[in-house]
Structures are given as C-alpha cells and as structure tokens.
C-alpha positions as CSV (number, residue, x, y, z in Angstrom):
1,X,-5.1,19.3,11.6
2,X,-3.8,20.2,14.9
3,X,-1.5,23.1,13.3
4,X,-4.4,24.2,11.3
5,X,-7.1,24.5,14.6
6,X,-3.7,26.7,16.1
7,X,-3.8,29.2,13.1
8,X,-7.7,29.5,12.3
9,X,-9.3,29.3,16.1
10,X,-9.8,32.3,17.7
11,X,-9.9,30.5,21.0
12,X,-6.7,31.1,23.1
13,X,-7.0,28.2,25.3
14,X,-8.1,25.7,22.1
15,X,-4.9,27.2,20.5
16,X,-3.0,26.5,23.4
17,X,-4.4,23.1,23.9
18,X,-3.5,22.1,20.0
19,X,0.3,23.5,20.2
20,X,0.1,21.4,23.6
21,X,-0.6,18.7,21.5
22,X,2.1,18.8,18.1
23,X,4.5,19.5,21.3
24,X,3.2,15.7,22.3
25,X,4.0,14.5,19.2
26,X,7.2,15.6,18.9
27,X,8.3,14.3,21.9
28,X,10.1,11.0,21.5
29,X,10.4,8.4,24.6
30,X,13.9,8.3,25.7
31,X,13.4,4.8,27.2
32,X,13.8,3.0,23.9
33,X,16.9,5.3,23.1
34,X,18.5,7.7,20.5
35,X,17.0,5.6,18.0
36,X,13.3,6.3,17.7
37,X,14.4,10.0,18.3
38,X,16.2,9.8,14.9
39,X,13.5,7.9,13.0
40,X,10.9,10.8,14.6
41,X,13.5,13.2,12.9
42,X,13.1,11.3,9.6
43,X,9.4,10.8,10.1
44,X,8.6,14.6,10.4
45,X,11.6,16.0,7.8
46,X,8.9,15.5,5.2
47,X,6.6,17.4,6.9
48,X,9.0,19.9,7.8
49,X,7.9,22.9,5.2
50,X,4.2,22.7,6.0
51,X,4.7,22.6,9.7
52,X,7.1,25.7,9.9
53,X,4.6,27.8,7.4
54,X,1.8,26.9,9.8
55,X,3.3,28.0,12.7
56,X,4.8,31.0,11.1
57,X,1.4,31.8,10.5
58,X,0.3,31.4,14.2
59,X,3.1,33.4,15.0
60,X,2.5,36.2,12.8
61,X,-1.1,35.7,13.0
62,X,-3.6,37.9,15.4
63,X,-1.7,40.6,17.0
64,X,-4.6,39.7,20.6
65,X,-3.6,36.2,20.6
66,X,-1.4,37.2,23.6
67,X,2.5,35.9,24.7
68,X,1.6,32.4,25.4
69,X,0.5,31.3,22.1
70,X,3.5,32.9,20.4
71,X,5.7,31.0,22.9
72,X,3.9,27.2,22.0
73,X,4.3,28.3,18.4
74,X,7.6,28.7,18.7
75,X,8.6,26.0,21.2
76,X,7.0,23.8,18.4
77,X,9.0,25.5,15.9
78,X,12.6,24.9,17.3
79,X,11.6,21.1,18.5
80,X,10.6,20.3,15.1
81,X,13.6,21.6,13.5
82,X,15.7,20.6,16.5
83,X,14.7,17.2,16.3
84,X,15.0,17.0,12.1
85,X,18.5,18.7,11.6
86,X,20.1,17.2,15.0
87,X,23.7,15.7,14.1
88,X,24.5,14.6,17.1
89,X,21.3,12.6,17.2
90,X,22.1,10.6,14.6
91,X,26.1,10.0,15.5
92,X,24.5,9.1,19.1
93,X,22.0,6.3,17.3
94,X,25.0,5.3,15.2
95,X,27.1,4.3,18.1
96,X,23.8,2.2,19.6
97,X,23.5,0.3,16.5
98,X,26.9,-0.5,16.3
99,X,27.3,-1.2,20.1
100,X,23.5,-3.8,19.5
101,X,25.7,-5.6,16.5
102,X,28.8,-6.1,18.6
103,X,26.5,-7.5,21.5
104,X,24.6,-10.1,19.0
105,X,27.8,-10.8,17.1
106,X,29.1,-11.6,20.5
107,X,26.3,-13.9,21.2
C-alpha cells in the first residue's frame, strides 16, 4: 500500500512521507542481533519483485517529482535488496546460533 501511495500520489511530501515509511520497515533492530536482520531478509525476499517494480516506477515516474523522492526511492531500493541478498548477514547469524547452542549445551 505504502509503495503504491509513492507511485500514484502527486503529493511530494505524501510521497516522501510513504518511502519514509517502507524505509521504517526495513529497518531491523540491532538490539536483538544479526538474527532478526536475516529473518527480515527472508520475510521481504518474497516480496522482492513487486517492491523493486514499484519503486522503479517511482523512480522513473513524473519527471517534477523533484531529487528527493528519487533519492527515498532508491535508498528503499538498495536496503531491500541489501538486506535480502546480504551474505555476510547470514554467516554473522550463523556464528550467533552456534555461539547460543554452545552457551545452553554448556548449561
């Protein structure tokens, strides 16, 4: 919904204020660790396609939406695909699973 209010409004600030949001939503909270970051990646692979054709769209849409919708378009463009094809995200949540088993196999 959010992605489709950033292609279709002609509001810059509402556009704005919707890629402010997916970028929101991509964020994962470090406090709980590499973990959640890679089942966020896993969550959003499936949505993957749909998101990059809508922002593609925002992107190439209105040549007057000015700079700073392109840039939110594209920041949500690199997070999403940052966060879904990240290696090293998933060797790091690796190594924290296998560190949690050696601390309750300890125990």
């Amino acid at each position: 919904f959010l992605l489709s209010l950033a292609k279709t409004e002609k509001s810059r600030s509402l556009q704005i204020l919707a890629l402010d949001c997916v970028l929101v939503l991509l964020q994962s909270n470090t406090k709980y660790g590499k973990i959640n970051e890679v089942h966020l990646g896993n969550m959003f692979a499936f949505c993957l396609p749909g998101i990059t054709m809508a922002t593609c769209k925002v992107i190439t849409g209105d040549s007057k939406q000015g700079h700073v919708v392109l840039v939110k378009a594209l920041k949500v463009w690199c997070r999403i695909v940052t966060l879904v094809m990240s290696d090293c995200l998933l060797k790091k949540a690796q190594d924290e699973i296998a560190k949690s088993q050696t601390i309750s196999s300890a125990t």
